[in-house]
PASEVEX-771207 format. One line per 8 residues: number of its first residue (from 1); their letters; for each residue x, y, z of C-alpha. Coordinates in steps of 0.1 Angstrom, whole numbers, plus 2048, in hexadecimal, padded with zeros to 3 digits. Layout:
BEGIN
NUM	a	X:Y:Z; ... .
end
This chain:
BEGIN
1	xxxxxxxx	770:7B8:864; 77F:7DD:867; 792:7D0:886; 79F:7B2:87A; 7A8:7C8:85C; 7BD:7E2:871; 7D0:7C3:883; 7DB:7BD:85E .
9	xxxxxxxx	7DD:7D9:852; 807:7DA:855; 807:7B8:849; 7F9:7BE:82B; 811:7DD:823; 834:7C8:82F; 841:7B2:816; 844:78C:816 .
17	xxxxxxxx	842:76D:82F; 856:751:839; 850:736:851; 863:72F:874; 847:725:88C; 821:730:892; 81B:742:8B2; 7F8:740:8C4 .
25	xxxxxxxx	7F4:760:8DE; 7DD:771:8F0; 7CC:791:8E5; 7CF:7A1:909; 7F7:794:911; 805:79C:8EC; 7F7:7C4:8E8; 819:7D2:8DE .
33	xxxxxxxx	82B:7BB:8C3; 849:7C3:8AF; 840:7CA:88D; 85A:7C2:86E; 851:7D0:84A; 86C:7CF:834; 885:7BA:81F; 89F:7B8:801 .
41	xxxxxxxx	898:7AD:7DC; 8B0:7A8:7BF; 8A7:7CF:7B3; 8BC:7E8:7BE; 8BC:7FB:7DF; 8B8:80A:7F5; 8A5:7EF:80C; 891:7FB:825 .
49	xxxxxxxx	884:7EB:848; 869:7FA:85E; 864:7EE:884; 843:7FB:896; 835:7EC:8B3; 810:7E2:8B1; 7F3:7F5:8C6; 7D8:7E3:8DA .
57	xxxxxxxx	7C5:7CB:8C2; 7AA:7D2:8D3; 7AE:7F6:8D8; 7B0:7F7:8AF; 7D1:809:8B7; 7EB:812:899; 811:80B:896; 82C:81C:8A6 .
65	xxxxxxxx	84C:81E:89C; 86A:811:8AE; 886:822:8B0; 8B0:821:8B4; 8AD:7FC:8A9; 8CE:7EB:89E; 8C8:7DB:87C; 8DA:7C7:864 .
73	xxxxxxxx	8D8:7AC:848; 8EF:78E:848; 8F3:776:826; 901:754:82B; 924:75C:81F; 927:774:83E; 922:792:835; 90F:7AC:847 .
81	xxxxxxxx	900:7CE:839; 8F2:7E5:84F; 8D4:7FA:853; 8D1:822:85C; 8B4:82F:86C; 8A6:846:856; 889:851:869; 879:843:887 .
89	xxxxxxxx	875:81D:885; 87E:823:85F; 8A3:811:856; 8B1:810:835; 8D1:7FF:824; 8EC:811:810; 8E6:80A:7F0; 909:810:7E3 .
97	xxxxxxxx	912:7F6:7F6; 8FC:7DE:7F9; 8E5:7CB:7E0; 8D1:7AD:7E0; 8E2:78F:7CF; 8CE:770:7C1; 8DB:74F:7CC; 8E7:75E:7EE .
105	xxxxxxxx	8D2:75C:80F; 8CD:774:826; 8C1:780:84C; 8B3:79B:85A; 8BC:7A1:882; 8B1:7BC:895; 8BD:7C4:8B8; 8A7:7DF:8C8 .
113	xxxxxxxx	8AB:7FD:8E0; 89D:7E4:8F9; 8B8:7C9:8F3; 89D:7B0:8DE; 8AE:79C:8C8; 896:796:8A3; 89E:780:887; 893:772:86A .
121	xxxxxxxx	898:74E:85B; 8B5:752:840; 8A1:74F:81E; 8B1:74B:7FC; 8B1:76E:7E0; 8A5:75D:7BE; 89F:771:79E; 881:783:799 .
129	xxxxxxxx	86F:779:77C; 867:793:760; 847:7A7:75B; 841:7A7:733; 823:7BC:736; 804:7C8:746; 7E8:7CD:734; 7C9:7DF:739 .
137	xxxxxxxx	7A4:7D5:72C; 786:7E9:730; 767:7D2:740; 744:7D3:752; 744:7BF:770; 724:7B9:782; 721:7C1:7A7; 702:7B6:7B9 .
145	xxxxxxxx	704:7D9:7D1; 708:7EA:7B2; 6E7:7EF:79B; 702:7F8:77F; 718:7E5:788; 742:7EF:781; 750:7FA:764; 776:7FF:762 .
153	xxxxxxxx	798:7F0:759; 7A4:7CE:75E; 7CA:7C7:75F; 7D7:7AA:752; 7FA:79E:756; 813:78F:744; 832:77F:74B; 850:770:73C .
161	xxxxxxxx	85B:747:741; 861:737:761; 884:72C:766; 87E:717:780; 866:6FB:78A; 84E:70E:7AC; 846:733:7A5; 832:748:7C1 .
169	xxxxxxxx	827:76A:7BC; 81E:787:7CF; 815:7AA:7C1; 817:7CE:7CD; 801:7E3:7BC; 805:80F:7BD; 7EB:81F:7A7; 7F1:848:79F .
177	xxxxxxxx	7DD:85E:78B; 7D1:87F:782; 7B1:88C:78F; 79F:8AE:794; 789:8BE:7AD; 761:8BE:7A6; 762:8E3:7A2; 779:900:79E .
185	xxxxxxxx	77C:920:7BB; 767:93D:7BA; 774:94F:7D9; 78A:947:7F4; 78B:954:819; 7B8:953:81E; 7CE:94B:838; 7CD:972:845 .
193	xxxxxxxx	7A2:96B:848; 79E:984:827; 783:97A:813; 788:97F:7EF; 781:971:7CB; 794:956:7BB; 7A5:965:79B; 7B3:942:790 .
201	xxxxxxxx	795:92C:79B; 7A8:90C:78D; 7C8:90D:7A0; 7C1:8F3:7B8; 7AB:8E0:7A2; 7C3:8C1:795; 7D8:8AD:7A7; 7EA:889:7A6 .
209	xxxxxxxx	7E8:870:7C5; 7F4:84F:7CC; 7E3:82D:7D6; 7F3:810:7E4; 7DF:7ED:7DF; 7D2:7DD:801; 7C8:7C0:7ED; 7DB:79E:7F0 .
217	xxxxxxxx	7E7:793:7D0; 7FC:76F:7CC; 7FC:758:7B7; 806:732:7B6; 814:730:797; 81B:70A:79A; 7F5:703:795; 7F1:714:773 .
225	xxxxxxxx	802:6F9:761; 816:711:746; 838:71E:746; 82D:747:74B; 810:75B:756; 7F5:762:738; 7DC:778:741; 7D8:77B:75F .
233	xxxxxxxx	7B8:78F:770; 7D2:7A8:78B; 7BF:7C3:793; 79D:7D3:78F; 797:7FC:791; 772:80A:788; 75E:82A:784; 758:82E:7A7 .
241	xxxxxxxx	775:846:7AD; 786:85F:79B; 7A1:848:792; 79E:843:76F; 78E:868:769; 7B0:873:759; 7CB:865:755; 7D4:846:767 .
249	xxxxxxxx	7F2:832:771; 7FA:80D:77D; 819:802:791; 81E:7DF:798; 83B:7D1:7AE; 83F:7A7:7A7; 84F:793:7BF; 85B:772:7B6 .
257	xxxxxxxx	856:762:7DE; 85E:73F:7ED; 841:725:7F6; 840:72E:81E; 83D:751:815; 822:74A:7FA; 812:735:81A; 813:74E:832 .
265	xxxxxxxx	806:769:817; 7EB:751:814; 7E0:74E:834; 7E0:774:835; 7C6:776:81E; 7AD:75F:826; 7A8:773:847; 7A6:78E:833 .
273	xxxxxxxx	78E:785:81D; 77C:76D:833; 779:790:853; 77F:775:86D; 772:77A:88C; 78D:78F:8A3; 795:774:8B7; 79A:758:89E .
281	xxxxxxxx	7B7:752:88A; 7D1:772:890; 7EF:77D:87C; 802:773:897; 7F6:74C:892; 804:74D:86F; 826:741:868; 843:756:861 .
289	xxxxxxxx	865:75B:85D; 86B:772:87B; 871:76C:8A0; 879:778:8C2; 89D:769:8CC; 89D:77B:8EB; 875:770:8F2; 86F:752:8E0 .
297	xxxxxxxx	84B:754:8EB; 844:778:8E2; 83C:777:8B9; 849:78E:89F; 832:79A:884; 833:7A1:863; 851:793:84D; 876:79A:83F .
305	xxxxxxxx	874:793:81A; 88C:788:803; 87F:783:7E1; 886:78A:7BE; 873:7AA:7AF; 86A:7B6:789; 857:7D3:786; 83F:7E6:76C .
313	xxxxxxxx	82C:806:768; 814:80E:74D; 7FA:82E:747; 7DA:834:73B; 7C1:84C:730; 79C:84D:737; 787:832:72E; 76A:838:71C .
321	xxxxxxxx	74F:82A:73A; 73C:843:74F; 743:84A:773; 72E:842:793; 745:859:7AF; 733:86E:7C3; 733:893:7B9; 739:8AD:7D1 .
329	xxxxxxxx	716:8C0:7D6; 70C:8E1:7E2; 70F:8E6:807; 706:90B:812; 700:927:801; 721:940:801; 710:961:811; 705:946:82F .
337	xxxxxxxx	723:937:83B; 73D:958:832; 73B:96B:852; 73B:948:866; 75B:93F:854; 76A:95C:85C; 766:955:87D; 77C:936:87B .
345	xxxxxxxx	79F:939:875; 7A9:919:87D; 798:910:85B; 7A8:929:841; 7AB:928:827; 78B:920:821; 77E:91E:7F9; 75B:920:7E9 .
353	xxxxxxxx	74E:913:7CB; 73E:921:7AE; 726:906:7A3; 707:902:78C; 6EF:915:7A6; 704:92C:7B4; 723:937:7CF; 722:919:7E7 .
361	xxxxxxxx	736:90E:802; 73E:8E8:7FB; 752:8CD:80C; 777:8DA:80B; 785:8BB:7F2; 76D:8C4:7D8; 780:8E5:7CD; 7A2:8DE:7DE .
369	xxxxxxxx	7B3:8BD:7CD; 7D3:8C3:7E9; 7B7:8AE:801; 7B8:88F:7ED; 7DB:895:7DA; 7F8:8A8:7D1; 7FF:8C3:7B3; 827:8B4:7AF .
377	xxxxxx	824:89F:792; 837:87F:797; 857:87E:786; 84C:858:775; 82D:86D:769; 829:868:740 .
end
């Protein structure tokens, strides 16, 4: 499971899918594959495309980035916009110049430092179709692994009409939200090794982080039989993490797709949620838009979207459930571990706790939020 997940993993964080022709390769001959992750929308720029190169599967490598690639998007009227490397294997558009336009089509070609020539298939920009609201219901959800079971909210969403006959969904999810550290700073041992007492115990004790959504989220809307989206059950976040402790806020990204990307998203996630086996059905069996001109026998992964996008954030406050996270506890005592700590400058600063029972030592994260988050409050934050 977790190394079928990491083969995924980039996948699940690119875009969209199309469909050219399905690839079947060995594990041991196909190692180091060209990774695409990107696309355009109907929103405004800029558009950004990341190429990496895959690890060893079986190694349970990560990405690399690829470097001093040529890349541009064509549309079918001839036009071509190029790309700028921003950072390594990181290319962005201009966004003065260039934005997405429903009704065209468009292509993405990449020549690399290597002279391989990538494309995609040219796909057609439609619309993206409206987000009327998102709305958030506190419920109990029983979990057999759970002897409580889940409390938290559910998000609902809500869309305007169809325009058009076939509507396919996918849905990029980013949570943020306040938090704070299970306990405040007695003392600190500093960057110079002085040990001393904290005189404003609560300055690293809130912070705000960010969480992108693995999970694949599509949606057929063809097999609803109505001319919207009522209701419908997006997302699920519980007790179990300090994510609703506060003050909490829910990003969702909608993009309107085409049926082969819906397919391939599709296939995606049955061998997500199914864990196949390493050596069953691979990304690169799945159909998509991408291929190797230069190597017609090599695959590409990942996808070049084009899709329409709408977009909504809402916030909310704590919900009135109790929470199941695990609470820091007390490690060792302070006068213990002091001298030892001082002996370790590759650790400072190093901060203790004043808890319940006394001056302790804990698990860094509990009394610094900077582990888990950041103090810049985001500029959306309400």
């Amino acid at each position: 499971m977790k190394k079928i997940n990491a083969i995924l993993i980039f996948i699940i964080s690119s875009f969209l899918t199309g469909c050219v022709k399905p690839f079947v390769a060995k594990v041991d001959r196909y190692a180091n594959l060209l990774v695409v992750d990107g696309g355009i929308t109907d929103g405004p720029g800029p558009y950004t495309v990341k190429l990496s190169t895959s690890g060893d599967v079986k190694q349970f490598s990560l990405l690399n980035p690829l470097p001093n690639c040529q890349v541009k998007v064509k549309d079918n009227i001839g036009n071509e916009y190029s790309f700028n490397e921003a950072e390594a294997g990181v290319y962005k558009s201009d966004s003065i110049t260039f934005r997405g336009v429903p009704g065209r089509s468009y292509q993405l070609l990449v020549l690399t430092k290597d002279g391989e020539q990538i494309e995609s298939a040219m796909e057609l920009l439609t619309t993206g179709l409206k987000i009327e609201s998102i709305d958030a219901k506190v419920e109990h959800k029983a979990d057999p692994d759970l002897f409580y079971g889940k409390d938290g909210y559910q998000f609902y969403l809500n869309s305007e009409t169809f325009d058009t006959k076939d509507n396919y969904f996918l849905w990029r999810i980013q949570t943020t939200y306040k938090f704070n550290a299970d306990y405040g700073i007695h003392s600190v041992i500093n960057k110079s090794g002085e040990y001393k007492p904290m005189l404003y115990g609560d300055t690293l004790r809130t912070c705000y982080r960010d969480v992108t959504v693995l999970q694949i989220l599509l949606l057929n809307a063809g097999n609803l039989n109505t001319t919207k989206i009522n209701n419908y059950p997006l997302y699920y976040e519980d007790n179990y993490t300090k994510a609703l402790t506060i003050r909490y806020s829910l990003n969702v990204q909608q993009y309107k797709i085409n049926e082969a990307a819906f397919t391939y998203w599709n296939e995606i996630k049955k061998i997500t949620d199914t864990g196949g086996d390493l050596y069953s059905t691979q990304p690169y069996q799945v159909k998509n838009n991408l291929r190797n001109k230069s190597h017609e026998e090599i695959p590409v992964l990942g996808y070049f979207m084009v899709a329409g996008i709408a977009e909504k954030r809402i916030f909310l406050n704590r919900p009135s459930i109790v929470f199941r996270y695990d609470m820091c506890r007390p490690g060792e005592p302070q006068r213990f571990v002091i001298e030892r700590m001082l002996n370790r400058p590759d650790l400072w600063p190093v901060y203790f706790a004043a808890t319940d029972v006394g001056m302790y030592l804990l698990d860094q994260e509990c009394v610094n939020c900077l582990l888990e988050g950041t103090q810049k409050k985001p500029s959306f934050w309400i």
